[in-house]
Every structure is written in C-alpha cells, then in structure tokens.
PABAFI-871068 format. One record per residue (C-alpha): residue in three letters; x, y, z. Coordinates in steps of 0.05 Angstrom, whole numbers, padded with zeros to 5 digits, always signed. Each point is the difference from the previous one (the first is absolute). Example, Ala and Ser with C-alpha at 12.3 -4.5 7.8 and 13.67 -1.06 7.14 Angstrom:
# residues 2
ALA+00246-00090+00156/SER+00027+00069-00013/
END
This chain:
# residues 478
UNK+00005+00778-00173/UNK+00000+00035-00070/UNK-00009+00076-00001/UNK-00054+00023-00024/UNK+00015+00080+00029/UNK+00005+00030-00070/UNK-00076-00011-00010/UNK-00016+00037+00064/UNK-00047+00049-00033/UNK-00041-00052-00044/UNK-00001-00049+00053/UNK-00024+00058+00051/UNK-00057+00022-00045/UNK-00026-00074+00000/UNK-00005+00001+00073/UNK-00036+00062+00011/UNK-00060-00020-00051/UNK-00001-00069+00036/UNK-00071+00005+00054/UNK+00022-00068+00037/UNK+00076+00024+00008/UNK-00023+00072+00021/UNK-00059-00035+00045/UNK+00057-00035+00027/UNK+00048+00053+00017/UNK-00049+00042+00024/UNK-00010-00052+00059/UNK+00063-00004+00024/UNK+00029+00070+00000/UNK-00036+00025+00061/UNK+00014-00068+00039/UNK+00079+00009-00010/UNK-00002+00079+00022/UNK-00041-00012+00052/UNK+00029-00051+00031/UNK+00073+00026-00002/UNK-00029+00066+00029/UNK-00021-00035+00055/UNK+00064-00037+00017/UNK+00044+00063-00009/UNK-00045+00022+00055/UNK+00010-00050+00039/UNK+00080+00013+00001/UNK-00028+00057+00049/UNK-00032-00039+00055/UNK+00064-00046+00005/UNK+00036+00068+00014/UNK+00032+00006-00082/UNK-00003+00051-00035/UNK+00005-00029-00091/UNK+00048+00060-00016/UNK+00045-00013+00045/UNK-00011-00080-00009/UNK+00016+00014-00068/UNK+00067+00034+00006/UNK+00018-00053+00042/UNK-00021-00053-00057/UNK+00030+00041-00056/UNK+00064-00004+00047/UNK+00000-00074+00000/UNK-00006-00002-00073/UNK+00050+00046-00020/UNK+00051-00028+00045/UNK-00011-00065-00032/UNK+00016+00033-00074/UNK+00058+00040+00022/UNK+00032-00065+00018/UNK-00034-00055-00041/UNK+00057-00054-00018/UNK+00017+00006+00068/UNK-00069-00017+00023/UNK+00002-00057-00053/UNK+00056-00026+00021/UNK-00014-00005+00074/UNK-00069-00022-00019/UNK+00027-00056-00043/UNK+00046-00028+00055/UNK-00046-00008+00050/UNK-00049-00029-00042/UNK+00046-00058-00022/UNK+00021-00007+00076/UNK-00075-00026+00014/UNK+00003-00047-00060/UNK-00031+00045-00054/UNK+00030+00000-00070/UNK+00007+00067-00024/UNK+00008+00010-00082/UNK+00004+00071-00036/UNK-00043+00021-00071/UNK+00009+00055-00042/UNK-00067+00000-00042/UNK-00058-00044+00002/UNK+00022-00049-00053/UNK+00051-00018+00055/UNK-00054-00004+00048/UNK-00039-00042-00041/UNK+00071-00053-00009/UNK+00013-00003+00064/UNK-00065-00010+00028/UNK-00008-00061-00056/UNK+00073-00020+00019/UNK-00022-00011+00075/UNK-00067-00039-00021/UNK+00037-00044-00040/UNK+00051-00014+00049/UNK-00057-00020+00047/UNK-00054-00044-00045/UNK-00047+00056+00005/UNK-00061-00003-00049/UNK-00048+00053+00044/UNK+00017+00070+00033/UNK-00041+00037+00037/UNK-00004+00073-00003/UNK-00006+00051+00058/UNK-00004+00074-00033/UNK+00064+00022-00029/UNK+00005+00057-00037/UNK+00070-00016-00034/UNK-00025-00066-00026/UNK-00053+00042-00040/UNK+00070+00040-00022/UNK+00031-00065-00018/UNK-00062-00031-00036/UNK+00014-00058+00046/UNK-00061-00029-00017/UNK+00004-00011-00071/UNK+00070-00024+00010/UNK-00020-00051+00059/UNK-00051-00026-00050/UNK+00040-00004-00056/UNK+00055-00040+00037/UNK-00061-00058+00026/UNK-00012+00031+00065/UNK-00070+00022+00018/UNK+00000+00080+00035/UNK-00055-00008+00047/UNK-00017+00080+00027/UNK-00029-00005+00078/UNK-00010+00063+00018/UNK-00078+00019-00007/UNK-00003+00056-00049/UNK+00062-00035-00037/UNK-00037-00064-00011/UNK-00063+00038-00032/UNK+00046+00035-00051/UNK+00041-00063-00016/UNK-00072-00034-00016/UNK-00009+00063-00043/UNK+00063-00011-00038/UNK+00011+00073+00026/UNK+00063+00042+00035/UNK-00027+00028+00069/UNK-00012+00078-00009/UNK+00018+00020+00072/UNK+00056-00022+00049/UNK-00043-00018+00052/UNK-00067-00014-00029/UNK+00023-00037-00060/UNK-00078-00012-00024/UNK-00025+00070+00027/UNK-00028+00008-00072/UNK-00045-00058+00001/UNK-00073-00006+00016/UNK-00033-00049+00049/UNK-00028-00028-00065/UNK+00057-00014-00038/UNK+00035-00020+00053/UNK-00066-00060+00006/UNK+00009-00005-00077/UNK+00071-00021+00013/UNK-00005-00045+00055/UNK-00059-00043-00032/UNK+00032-00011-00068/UNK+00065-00019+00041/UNK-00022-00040+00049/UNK-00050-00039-00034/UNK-00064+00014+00023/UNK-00064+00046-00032/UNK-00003+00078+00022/UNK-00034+00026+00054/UNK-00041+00062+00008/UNK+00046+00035+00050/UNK-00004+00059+00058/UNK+00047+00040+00048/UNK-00016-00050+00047/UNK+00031-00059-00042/UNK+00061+00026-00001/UNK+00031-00041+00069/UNK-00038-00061-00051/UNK+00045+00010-00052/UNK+00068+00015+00041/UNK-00016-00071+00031/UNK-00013-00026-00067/UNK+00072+00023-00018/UNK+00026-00020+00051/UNK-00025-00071+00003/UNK+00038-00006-00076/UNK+00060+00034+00025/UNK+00008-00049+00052/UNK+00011-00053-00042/UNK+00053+00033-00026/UNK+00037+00015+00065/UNK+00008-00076+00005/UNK+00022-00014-00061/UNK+00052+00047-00022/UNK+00074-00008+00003/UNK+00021+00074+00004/UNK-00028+00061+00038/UNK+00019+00066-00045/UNK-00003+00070+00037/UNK+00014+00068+00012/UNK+00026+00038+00053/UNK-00027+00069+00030/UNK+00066+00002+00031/UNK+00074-00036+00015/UNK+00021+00006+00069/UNK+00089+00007-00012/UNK+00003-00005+00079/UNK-00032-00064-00008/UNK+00001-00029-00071/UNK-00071-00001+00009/UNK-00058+00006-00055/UNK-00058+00047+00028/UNK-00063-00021-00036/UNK-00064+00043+00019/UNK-00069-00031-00020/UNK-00077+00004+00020/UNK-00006-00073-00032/UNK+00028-00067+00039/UNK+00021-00016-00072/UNK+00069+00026+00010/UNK+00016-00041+00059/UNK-00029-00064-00043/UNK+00050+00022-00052/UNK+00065+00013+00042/UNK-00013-00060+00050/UNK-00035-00064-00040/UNK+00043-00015-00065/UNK+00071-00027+00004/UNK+00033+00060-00034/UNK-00020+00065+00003/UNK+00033+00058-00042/UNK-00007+00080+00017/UNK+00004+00040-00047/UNK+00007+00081+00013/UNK+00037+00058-00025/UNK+00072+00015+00042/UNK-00033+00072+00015/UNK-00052-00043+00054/UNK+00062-00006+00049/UNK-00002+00039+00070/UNK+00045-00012+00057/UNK-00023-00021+00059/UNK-00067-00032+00031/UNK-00013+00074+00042/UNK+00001+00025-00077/UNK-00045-00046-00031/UNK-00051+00017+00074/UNK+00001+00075-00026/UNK-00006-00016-00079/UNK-00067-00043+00026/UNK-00032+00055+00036/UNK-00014+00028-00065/UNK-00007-00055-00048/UNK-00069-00025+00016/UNK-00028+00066+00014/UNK+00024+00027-00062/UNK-00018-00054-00047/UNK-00066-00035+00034/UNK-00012+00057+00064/UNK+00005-00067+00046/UNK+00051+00022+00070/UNK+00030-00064-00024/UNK-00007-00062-00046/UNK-00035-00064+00011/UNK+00063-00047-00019/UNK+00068+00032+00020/UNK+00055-00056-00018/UNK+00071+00010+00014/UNK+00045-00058-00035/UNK+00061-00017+00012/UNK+00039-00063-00033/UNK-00015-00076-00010/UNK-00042-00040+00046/UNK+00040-00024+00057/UNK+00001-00071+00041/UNK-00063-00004+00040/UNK-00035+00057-00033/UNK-00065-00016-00042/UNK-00005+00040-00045/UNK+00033+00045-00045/UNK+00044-00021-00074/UNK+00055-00048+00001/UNK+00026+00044-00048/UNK+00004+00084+00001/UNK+00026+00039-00067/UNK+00001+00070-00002/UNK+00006+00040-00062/UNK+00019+00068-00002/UNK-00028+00038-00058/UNK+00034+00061-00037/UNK-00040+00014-00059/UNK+00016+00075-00009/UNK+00003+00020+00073/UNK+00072+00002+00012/UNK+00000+00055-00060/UNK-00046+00036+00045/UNK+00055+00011+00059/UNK+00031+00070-00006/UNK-00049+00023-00054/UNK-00046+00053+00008/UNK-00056-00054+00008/UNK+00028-00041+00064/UNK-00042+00024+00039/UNK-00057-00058-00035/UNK+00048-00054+00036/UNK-00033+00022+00067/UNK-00074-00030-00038/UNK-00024-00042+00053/UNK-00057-00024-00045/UNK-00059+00021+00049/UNK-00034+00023-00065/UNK-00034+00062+00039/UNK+00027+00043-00058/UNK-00050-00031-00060/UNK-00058-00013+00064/UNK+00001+00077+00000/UNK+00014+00022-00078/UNK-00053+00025-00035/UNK+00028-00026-00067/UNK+00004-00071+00023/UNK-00068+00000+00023/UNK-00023+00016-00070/UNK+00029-00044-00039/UNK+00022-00067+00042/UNK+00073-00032+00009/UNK-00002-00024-00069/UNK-00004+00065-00040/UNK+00079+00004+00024/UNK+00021-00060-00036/UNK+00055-00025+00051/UNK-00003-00032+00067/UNK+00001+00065+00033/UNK-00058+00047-00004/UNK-00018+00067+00024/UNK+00049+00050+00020/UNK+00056-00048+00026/UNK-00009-00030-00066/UNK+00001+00066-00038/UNK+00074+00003+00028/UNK+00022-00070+00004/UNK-00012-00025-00065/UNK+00026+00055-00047/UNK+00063-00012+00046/UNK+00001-00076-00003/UNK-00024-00019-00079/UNK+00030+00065-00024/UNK-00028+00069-00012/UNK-00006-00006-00062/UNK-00044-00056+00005/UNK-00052+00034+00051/UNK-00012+00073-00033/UNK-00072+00015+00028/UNK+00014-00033+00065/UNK+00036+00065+00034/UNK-00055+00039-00024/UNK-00054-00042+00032/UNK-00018+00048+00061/UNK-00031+00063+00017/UNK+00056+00029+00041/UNK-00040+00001+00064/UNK+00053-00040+00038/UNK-00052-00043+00046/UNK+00046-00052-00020/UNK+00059+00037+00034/UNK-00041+00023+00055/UNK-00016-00077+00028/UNK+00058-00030-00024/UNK+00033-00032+00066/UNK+00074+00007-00009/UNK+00000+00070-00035/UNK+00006-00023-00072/UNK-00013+00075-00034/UNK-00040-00046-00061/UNK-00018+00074-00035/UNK+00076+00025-00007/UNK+00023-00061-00021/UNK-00061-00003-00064/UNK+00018+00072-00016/UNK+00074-00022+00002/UNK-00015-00051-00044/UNK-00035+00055-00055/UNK+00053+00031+00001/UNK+00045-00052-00019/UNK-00045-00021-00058/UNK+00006+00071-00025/UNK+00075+00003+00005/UNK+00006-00072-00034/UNK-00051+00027-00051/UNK-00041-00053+00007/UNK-00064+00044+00005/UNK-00045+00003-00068/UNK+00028+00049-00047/UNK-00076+00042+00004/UNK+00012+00010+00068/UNK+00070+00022+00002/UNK-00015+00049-00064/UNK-00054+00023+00050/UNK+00037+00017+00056/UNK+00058+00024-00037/UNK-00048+00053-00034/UNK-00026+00018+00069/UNK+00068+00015+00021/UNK+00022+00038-00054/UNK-00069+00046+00000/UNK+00016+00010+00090/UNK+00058+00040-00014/UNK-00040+00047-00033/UNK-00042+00024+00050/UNK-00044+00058-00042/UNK-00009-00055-00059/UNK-00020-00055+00050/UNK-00055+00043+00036/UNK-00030+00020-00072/UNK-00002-00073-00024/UNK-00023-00015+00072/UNK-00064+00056-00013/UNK-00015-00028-00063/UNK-00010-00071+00025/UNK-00043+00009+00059/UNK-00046+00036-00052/UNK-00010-00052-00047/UNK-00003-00060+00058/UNK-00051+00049+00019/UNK-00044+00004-00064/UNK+00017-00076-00009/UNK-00042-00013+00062/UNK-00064+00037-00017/UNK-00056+00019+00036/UNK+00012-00054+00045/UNK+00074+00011+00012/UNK+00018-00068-00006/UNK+00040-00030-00052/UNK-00015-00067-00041/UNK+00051-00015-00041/UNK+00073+00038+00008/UNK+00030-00018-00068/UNK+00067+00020+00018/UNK-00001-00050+00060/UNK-00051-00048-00013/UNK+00015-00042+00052/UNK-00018+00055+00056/UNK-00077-00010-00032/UNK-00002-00063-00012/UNK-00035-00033+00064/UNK-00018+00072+00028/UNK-00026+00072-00015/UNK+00057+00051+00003/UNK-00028+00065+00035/UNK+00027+00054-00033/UNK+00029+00069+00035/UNK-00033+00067-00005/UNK+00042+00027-00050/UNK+00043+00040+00036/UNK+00062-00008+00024/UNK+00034-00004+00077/UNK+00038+00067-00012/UNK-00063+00036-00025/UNK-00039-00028+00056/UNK+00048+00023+00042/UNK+00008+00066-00026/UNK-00071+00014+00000/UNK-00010-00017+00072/UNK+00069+00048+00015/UNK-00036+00052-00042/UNK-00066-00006+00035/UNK+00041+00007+00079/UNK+00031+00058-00026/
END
C-alpha cells in the first residue's frame, strides 16, 4: 500500500467536514469503549485482576523480542516437521513474489482472502491482479471496502467508516440487483446476502491467503482469531494455503498463546473470547478431511527487525487488538484514512513513521492530544505516548521539522534564559490577546496562528499574567 502519511493534515481536514463519515464514527465509538469496559470487568469475576494480566502479557512479549531468531528458528523447524513450507521476505515486493511464485507453481487463478494486515503492506492485491489471479477479500468489513475500491480504516472493523446505506449502494451495484430501502434490521439480510456470493468463492478458489494473530514456536502452529467462519473456509477448503504475518507474531508455547487470548478479544471486540479460535498446524494428513495439501509460511520483516534494540521495540509487543485508536479521540474525528497507511490511530502514529521512514510521516507523531488513553488500555504495556514524543524529538534533531517552527522554538528558548525580559514580553501579550477578544473575550481570528481560529473561537485570557495573579492573591493573604 502506497503512503499517503505526508498528507495527514489535508486529508484530516476532509474527514472532519464529512456529516456521513462523522455520522459514522460517532456510532461506533461508544460501542468499542463500552464493550471492552465490560470485558475488563469481567477479568474480575474469573478471579483476574488486567494489571497484573498485563504484566504477565507484556512478559510474554518481551521474552519473545529479547530472543527473536531464536524463536524463529525453533518456530521454523517445527513447522517444516508437520509438512509446512516455511519461506522468509524482507519487504512486501518479496511478499508479493513469493506469494505469485507459489500460485503459479499450483495452477491457481483465484485466492481468497481472510484479513491480513501485511498483505495491505505488501499491496498484495494489486500485485495478485496484475499477475492473472483474482484477490477475493472474505472477511465482512474487508469485502465492503474491496467493493469500494477502498483500504480498510481500522484493524478490526475494516468498513467501520461506512454507512448502512453505502454499504446497500455497494452490494446492489455489485451483485446485480436494484437498491433497496434499508433499516437496522436488514443488516443479518445483507450479511446473508454476502455471504451467499462469498460462498461461491470458497468452492472455487485454489489458494486460501491469511494472517496470523499469532505463531505457536512450541508447535509450529498458526493461531488465527476470528468472529467470522470465513477464516476456517480460507485455511481448510483450497489446496494451498499461504500465511502471511510479521516474525514479531511468534510466542512460545500453547500456555502462552492461553494468556495472550485472555486479553485479545476483550481488548479489541470486549467478547471473554472469540467466535472462531483456529489453531493450524501443517498439511492435511491421511484420513483427515480437511485442511491444505499444501502449508507456506512467510515470515515478514519489513522494518521490524530495525526496531529490535531501538528505543521503539517496545511496538514489537503490538498485538493488533486495536483498543488504542477504539479509545483515541483523534481517530474518532477523522477516520482510519486521514493516516494514509494501513495503520491508523495511535499504533499507527508510531508504526508508520518507523516503517515508511520519518521523514515520510511528519504530522503523524503529532496526531494526539497527549492524554495517553491509548497507553492506558493498551494490553501488553506498549507506552504509545513516550514513544510519539520520542519520535518529535527525533524529527527535531534530524531537522526535519518546518523551518517556522524551529525559528519559533529557538526564539522561545533564547528569550527563557532571560527571565525579567520573558515576564515583560509575557505582560505585554496577555494584554493585547486581551483587547483582541473584546467585549466578549473571545477571539475570531488569531493572525499569528490562524490555524488555532480557524474551525473555533479562541477565548482570550484576562490580561494578566500567572505571576501577577499570583502576586495579587499573596498580597491580598498578607
């Protein structure tokens, strides 16, 4: 997928003066808060407490990056012991050659898709297509967006910006038939109607192309956590089927993977656990009837090995629950697709700059408020807050920050070591926002920052300054 981070800002302000995207958002915020509420809660009655369930996960996660060719290794051993082939990329174009390289190998003209994040890293897709093989996307809100020509704006909820209209818009020009006027209470309608196309599909596709939540090294398993029976229908009824995940999704054992799950649906969905749980391990064997005849792994790197001993390792414990953007107050005004990657919100904010280059993703680090809800629900401890200031910081010490802004702060610093000068210039500006603000105290249009007026009213301060304030009340005790 092509980056479109650098237009953060413009693409942000189209977003918030969209009514059917806002209309849209504005739904499912309180659905995703409430609902993980409730099933932290519930750790309580089964005797958990999440802080300590945390630790325990962040644990798991570290160990895994302390050591990670080692878990690789053993990981890639005992997958080939159960029949599995196991192949390594560095960036998605090798994703993309090895995937084709396997469908050719195989006579495969159709693959269908369970959700996979990394494919939208690879543009596996557009690849797929252009080599003759038809991408078929199977998971619900991924099928809607595919229809739309779209990227999904959120990890779990790929279509959480669409409207039940659009979505009936979509489904009657591709499916052939006239639209319907449509309620709440169509909604099972249309899931059947997709499901009844999707089917078809199933049948009639060579190659089953997934993720994996996580790789069991104990096992050489693939772990692949869905609320849709598509997943199953991809791993189980084509011939070949081809994982592809990042090598940070390995974690040791099966007793792991048991703790990792106690917060993975309640984090991302607030279900106690999800409807389709998979664990896969190899080829189908003699008597067995299902699963592929053939099993390929790939194991992605694109940029996270360059994460390991950097002061941003701590994103390789992202278990992609996506409770950080269900709880940011900048995602939920202005959608997945303001961010211009296939990350959004705050993990996004971190994981892009570091994956398509810093320098490629200015605005991103700067898209939050600082109140560290993201942090504070995160399930494996990720501090997302430290690691977005640590990334300012590195834009300022690359100098990659506009030249306004760094004359700016530079000025500011120079005037703070003068502490007599910087109180008199500090007097003289509350006074004029003061008189800029009127009768009514509120000001319009701040020319020296425009864009702190430009969707708002500014209100503008008294006119005096903290230390008189303060001096005033000292005066009046004494």
């Amino acid at each position: 997928m092509h980056s479109q981070a650098m237009f953060f800002r413009a693409r942000a302000d189209e977003r918030v003066d969209n009514p059917v995207l806002q209309r849209a958002l504005a739904k499912a915020k309180p659905l995703f808060v409430g609902k993980r509420a409730k099933g932290i809660e519930g750790l309580a009655d089964d005797g958990m407490e999440f802080e300590a369930l945390r630790q325990a996960a962040a644990a798991i996660r570290n160990r895994v990056v302390d050591d990670l060719d080692v878990w690789l290794e053993i990981f890639e051993e005992r997958a080939r012991a159960t029949g599995a082939e196991v192949l390594w990329a560095r960036d998605g174009k090798e994703i993309c050659q090895l995937v084709i390289d396997v469908a050719r190998r195989h006579g495969v003209t159709k693959a269908v898709k369970s959700k996979s994040m990394l494919s939208e890293e690879a543009s596996l897709n557009e690849a797929l297509a252009g080599a003759g093989i038809r991408p078929v996307e199977t998971d619900l809100g991924e099928y809607i967006v595919q229809l739309a020509g779209e990227a999904p704006s959120h990890i779990i909820a790929p279509a959480v910006h669409k409207t039940l209209a659009e979505v009936e818009a979509l489904f009657a020009c591709h499916h052939g038939r006239s639209p319907l006027p449509r309620t709440a209470a169509d909604i099972p309608a249309l899931a059947g109607e997709a499901r009844q196309v999707l089917r078809q599909h199933f049948l009639s596709a060579e190659m089953g192309i997934s993720g994996a939540n996580f790789l069991i090294a104990e096992t050489g398993s693939a772990a692949l956590v869905t609320n849709e029976g598509n997943g199953r229908m991809v791993t189980s009824l084509p011939k070949v089927h081809v994982v592809i995940t990042g090598i940070e999704k390995i974690v040791p054992t099966l007793e792991d993977f048991a703790t990792l799950m106690r917060l993975l649906p309640r984090s991302a969905t607030g279900q106690t656990i999800s409807n389709y749980v998979s664990l896969l391990t190899g080829t189908r064997r003699p008597g067995e009837a299902e699963g592929a005849e053939k099993t390929v792994y790939i194991l992605v790197d694109n940029g996270r090995a360059g994460l390991l001993g950097s002061p941003w390792q701590d994103m390789l414990r992202c278990i992609r629950c996506g409770a950080c953007m269900n709880h940011c107050p900048v995602y939920f005004s202005v959608g997945g697709h303001a961010y211009g990657w296939v990350y959004p919100g705050p993990m996004g904010s971190v994981l892009t700059p570091l994956y398509t280059g810093l320098e490629n993703a200015l605005d991103l680090p700067h898209a939050s408020t600082g109140c560290n809800q993201c942090g504070a629900v995160c399930p494996v401890g990720i501090p997302l807050s430290r690691l977005l200031h640590d990334l300012r910081e590195a834009q300022v010490a690359r100098g990659l920050r506009p030249r306004r802004e760094r004359l700016g702060m530079w000025a500011w610093g120079r005037l703070a070591r003068w502490p007599g000068l910087y109180r008199w210039c500090a007097r003289r500006a509350a006074r004029y926002l003061a008189w800029l603000g009127g009768a009514e105290g509120r000001i319009r249009v701040f020319g020296l920052a425009p864009g702190w007026t430009a969707g708002r009213d500014l209100p503008a301060p008294s006119g005096r300054t903290f230390h008189e304030l303060h001096s005033s009340r000292q005066t009046k005790i004494g």
